[in-house]
C-alpha positions in Angstrom: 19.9 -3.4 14.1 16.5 -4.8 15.1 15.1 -7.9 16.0 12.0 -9.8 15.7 10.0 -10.2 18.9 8.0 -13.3 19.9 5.1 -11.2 18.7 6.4 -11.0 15.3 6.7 -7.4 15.7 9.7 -5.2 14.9 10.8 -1.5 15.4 12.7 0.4 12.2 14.3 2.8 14.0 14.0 6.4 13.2 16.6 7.7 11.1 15.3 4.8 8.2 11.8 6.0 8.4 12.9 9.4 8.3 15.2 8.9 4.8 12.7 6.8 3.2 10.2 9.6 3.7 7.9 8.0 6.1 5.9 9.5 9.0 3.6 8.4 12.1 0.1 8.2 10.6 1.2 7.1 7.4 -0.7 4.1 6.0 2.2 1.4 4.2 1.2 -1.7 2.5 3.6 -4.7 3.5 4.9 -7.2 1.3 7.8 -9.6 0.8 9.8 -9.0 -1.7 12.5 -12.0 -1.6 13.5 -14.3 1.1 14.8 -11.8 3.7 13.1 -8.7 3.0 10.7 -6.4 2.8 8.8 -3.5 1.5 6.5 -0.6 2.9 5.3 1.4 0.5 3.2 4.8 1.8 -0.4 4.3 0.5 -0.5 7.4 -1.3 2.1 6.9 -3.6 0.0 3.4 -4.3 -3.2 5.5 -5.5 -1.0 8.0 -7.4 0.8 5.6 -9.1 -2.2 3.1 -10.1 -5.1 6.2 -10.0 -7.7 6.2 -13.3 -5.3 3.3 -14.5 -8.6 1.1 -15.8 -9.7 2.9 -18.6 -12.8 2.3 -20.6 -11.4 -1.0 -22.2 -11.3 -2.4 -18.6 -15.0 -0.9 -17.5 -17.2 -0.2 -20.6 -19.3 2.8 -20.0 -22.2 2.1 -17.4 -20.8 -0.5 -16.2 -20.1 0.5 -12.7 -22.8 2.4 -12.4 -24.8 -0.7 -12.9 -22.5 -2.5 -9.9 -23.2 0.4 -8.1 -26.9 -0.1 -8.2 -26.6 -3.5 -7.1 -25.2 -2.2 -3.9 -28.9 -1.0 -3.3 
């Protein structure tokens, strides 16, 4: 069991990292997912799962290349 500093920080210990497939360097994005709990989900399983997702029918052709020029 771990508990909530004054910091609002918070050690998962080991063994849970370890089984959920999760390493030092690994980026996670954080969000609540209920009242008492939360999720860390590894960043790269975020762009593999959402990755070439908006199709033409979200970004017509040219478009971003057009928002990309404006970036000029």
């Amino acid at each position: 069991m771990s508990a909530i500093s004054r910091k609002n920080q918070l050690t998962i210990p080991v063994d849970v990292l370890r089984e959920a497939g999760l390493e030092p360097g690994d980026d996670v994005r954080i969000s609540s997912v209920g009242a008492g709990r939360i999720e860390l989900v590894k960043t790269a399983e975020l762009i593999k799962a959402f990755a070439g997702c908006l199709d033409e029918e979200v970004f017509p052709p040219g478009y971003l290349d057009g928002v990309r020029r404006g970036w000029a």
